[in-house]
C-alpha positions in Angstrom: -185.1 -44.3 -130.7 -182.2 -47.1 -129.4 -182.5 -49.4 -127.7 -180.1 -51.4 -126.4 -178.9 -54.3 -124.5 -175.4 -56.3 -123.9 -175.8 -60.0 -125.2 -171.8 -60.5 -124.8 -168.4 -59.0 -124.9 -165.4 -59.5 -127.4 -162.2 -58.1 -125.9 -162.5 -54.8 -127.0 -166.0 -54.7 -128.3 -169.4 -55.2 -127.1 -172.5 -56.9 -129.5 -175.6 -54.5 -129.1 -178.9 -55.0 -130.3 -180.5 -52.3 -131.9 -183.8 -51.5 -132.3 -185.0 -48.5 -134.3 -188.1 -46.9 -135.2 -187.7 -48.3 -139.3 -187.6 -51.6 -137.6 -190.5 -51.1 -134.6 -192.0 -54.2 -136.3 -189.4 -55.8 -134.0 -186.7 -57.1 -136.2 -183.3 -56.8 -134.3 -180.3 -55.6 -136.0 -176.7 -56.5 -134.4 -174.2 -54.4 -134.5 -170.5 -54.3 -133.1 -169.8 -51.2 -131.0 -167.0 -50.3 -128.7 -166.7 -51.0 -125.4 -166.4 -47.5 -124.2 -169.6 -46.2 -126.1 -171.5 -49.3 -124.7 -170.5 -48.4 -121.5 -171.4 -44.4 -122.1 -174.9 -45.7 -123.0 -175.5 -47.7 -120.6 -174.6 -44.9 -118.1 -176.5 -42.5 -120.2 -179.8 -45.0 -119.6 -179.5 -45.5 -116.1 -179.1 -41.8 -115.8 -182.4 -40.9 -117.6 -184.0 -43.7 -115.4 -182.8 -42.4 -111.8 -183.8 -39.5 -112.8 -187.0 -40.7 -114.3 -187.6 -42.7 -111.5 -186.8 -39.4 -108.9 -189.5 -37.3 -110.6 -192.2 -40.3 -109.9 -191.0 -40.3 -106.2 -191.8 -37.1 -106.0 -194.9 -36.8 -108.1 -196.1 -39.8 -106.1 -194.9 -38.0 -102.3 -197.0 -34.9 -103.4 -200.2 -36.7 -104.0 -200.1 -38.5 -101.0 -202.1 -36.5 -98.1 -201.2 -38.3 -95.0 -197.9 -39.7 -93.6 -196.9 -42.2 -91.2 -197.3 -42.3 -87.1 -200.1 -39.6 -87.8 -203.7 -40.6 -87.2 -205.4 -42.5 -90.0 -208.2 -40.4 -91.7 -211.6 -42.1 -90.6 -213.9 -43.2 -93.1 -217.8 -45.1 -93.1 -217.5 -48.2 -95.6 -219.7 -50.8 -96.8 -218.6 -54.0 -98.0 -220.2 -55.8 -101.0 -221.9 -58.0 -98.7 -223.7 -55.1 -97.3 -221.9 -55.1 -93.7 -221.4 -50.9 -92.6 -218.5 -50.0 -90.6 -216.3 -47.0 -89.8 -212.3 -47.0 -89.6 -212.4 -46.1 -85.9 -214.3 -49.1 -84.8 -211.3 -51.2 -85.7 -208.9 -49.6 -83.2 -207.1 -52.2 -81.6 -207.2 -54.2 -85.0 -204.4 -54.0 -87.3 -206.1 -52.8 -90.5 -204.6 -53.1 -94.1 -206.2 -51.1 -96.6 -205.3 -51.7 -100.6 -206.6 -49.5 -103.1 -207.0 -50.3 -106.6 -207.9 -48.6 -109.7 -209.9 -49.6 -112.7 -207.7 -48.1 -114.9 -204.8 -50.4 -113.8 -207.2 -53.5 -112.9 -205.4 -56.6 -114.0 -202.1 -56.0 -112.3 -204.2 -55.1 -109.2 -205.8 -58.0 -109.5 -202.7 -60.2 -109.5 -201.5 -58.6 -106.4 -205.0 -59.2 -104.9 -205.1 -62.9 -105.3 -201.2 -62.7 -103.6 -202.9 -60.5 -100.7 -205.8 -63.5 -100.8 -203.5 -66.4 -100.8 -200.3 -64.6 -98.4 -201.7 -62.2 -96.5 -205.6 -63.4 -95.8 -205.8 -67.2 -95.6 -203.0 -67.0 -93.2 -204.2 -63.9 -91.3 -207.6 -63.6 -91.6 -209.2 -65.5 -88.9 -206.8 -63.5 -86.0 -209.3 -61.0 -84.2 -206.9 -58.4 -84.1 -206.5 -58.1 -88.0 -208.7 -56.8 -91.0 -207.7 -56.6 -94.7 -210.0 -54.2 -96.5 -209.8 -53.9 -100.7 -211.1 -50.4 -101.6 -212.5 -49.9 -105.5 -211.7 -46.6 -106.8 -213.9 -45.8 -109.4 -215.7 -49.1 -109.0 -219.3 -50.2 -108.3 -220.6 -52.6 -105.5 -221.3 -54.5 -109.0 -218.2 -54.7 -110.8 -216.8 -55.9 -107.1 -219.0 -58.4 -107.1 -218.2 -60.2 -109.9 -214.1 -59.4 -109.7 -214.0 -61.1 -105.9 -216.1 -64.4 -107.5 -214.0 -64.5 -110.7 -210.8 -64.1 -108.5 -211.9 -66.3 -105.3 -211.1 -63.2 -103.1 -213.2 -63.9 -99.1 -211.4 -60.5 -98.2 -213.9 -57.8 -97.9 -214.2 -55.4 -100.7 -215.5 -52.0 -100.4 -216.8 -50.1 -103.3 -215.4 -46.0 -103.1 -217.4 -44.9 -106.5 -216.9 -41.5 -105.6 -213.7 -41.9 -104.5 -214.7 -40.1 -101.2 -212.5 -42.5 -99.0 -209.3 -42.6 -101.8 -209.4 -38.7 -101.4 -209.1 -38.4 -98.0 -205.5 -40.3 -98.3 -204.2 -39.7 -101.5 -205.1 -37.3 -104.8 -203.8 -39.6 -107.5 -201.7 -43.1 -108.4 -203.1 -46.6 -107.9 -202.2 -49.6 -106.3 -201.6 -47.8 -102.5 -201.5 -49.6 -100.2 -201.7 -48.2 -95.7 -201.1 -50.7 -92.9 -202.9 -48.8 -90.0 -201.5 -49.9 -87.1 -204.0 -51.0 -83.4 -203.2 -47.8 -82.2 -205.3 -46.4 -85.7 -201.9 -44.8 -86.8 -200.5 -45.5 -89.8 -197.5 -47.7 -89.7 -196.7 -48.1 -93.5 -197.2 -46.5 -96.7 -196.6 -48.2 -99.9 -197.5 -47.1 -104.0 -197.5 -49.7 -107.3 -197.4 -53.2 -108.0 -194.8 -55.1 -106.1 -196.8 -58.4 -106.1 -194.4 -61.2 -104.2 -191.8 -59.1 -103.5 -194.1 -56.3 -101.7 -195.9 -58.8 -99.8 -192.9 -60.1 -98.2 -192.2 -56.6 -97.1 -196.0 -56.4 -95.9 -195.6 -59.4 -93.9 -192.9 -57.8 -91.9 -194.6 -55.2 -91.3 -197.3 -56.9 -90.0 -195.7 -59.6 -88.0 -194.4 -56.1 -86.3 -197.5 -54.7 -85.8 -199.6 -57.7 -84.8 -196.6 -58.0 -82.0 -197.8 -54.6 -79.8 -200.6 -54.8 -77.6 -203.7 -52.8 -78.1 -204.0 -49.9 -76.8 
C-alpha cells in the first residue's frame, strides 16, 4: 500500500513520503520522485476517491426511503423524561429530527453538543420549533446518562427497535430531516458534518422558521 503526500517541490521533482506495509509501524521513508508520476498519483487518488465517494452517494440514496417536499412519515415518541407525542401534533412547528447510532456514538456525540450549543440554546425557546435526538439502537437508559454526561436539554427519544429510524431510512447513521410547519420535509442530510453542517442547518432553518404556518 502507498501512500502519499507532497511536502514540497524541486524544479523538476517532487519529495513524497512513503509509507508502506514493512513500515505500518509508521516510520516514513522520503523519496525523490518525478514530477509527472507525482502528478499521475495524485490523479490516480482522487480518481479512486470520486469514485469511492460516488458509490456511498448512491449506497446512501438507496437506503433512504423518503424524499423532500413529500409528507414526513408520522411516528408516536417518548422522550426520556417520559412526555408521549406523535409527529403530526407538531404541524405548524418546524421539527428537526437527528438520528444517531451506537455504533458511531462519539462523533454523534460531538455533533450533538454543536446541535445543543448552535442550534437549541438559540432556538429552543421559539414555539414554532422542536429539536428531537432519536437513539437508534439505544435504551431510554443509555440516553439518560449520554444527555447528563453531555449537558444536552434537547429532548431525546429512545427508538430501541428502530421502528421510527425504519420508517425514513434502512441503514447509515448520523441523518439528520428538517420537517418543515407544513410537516413536509424540507432537508435531508447523512454523516458527520459537525460546524460546518450546522451552518448549513441554520440556513435552512432561518428559511423555514420564515413561512407562516399553515
Amino acid at each position: 500500500m502507498l501512500l502519499m503526500r507532497s511536502l514540497r517541490e524541486c524544479d523538476d521533482l517532487v519529495t513524497l513520503a512513503v509509507l508502506t506495509e514493512p513500515h505500518a509501524n509508521g516510520v516514513i521513508q522520503m523519496m525523490k520522485a518525478p514530477k509527472f508520476l507525482f502528478l499521475l498519483l495524485t490523479t490516480l487518488l482522487l480518481d479512486l476517491s470520486a469514485a469511492a465517494e460516488d458509490d456511498l452517494t448512491r449506497e446512501i440514496k438507496a437506503a433512504t426511503l423518503v424524499k423532500e417536499e413529500q409528507q414526513a412519515p408520522d411516528f408516536t415518541y417518548q422522550t426520556t423524561d417520559g412526555k408521549a407525542l406523535t409527529l403530526s401534533a407538531l404541524k405548524g412547528k418546524v421539527v428537526v429530527l437527528y438520528f444517531f447510532s451506537t455504533k458511531s456514538l462519539p462523533a454523534c456525540v460531538s455533533e450533538m453538543r454543536y446541535l445543543e450549543k448552535e442550534v437549541f440554546l438559540p432556538l429552543g425557546k421559539r414555539e414554532d420549533f422542536q429539536l428531537i435526538g432519536l437513539g437508534r439502537g439505544h435504551t431510554r437508559e443509555e440516553l439518560v446518562q449520554i444527555g447528563g454526561e453531555q449537558k444536552l436539554t434537547f429532548p431525546l427519544v429512545a427508538d430501541t427497535q428502530q421502528d421510527i429510524y425504519q420508517r425514513y431510512f434502512t441503514k447509515f447513521s448520523p441523518r439528520m430531516i428538517v420537517v418543515g410547519k407544513n410537516g413536509k420535509i424540507a432537508s435531508l442530510s447523512s454523516g458527520h458534518h459537525e460546524f460546518e453542517g450546522i451552518v448549513k442547518l441554520l440556513a435552512i432553518l432561518t428559511k423555514e422558521l420564515a413561512e407562516p404556518a399553515p
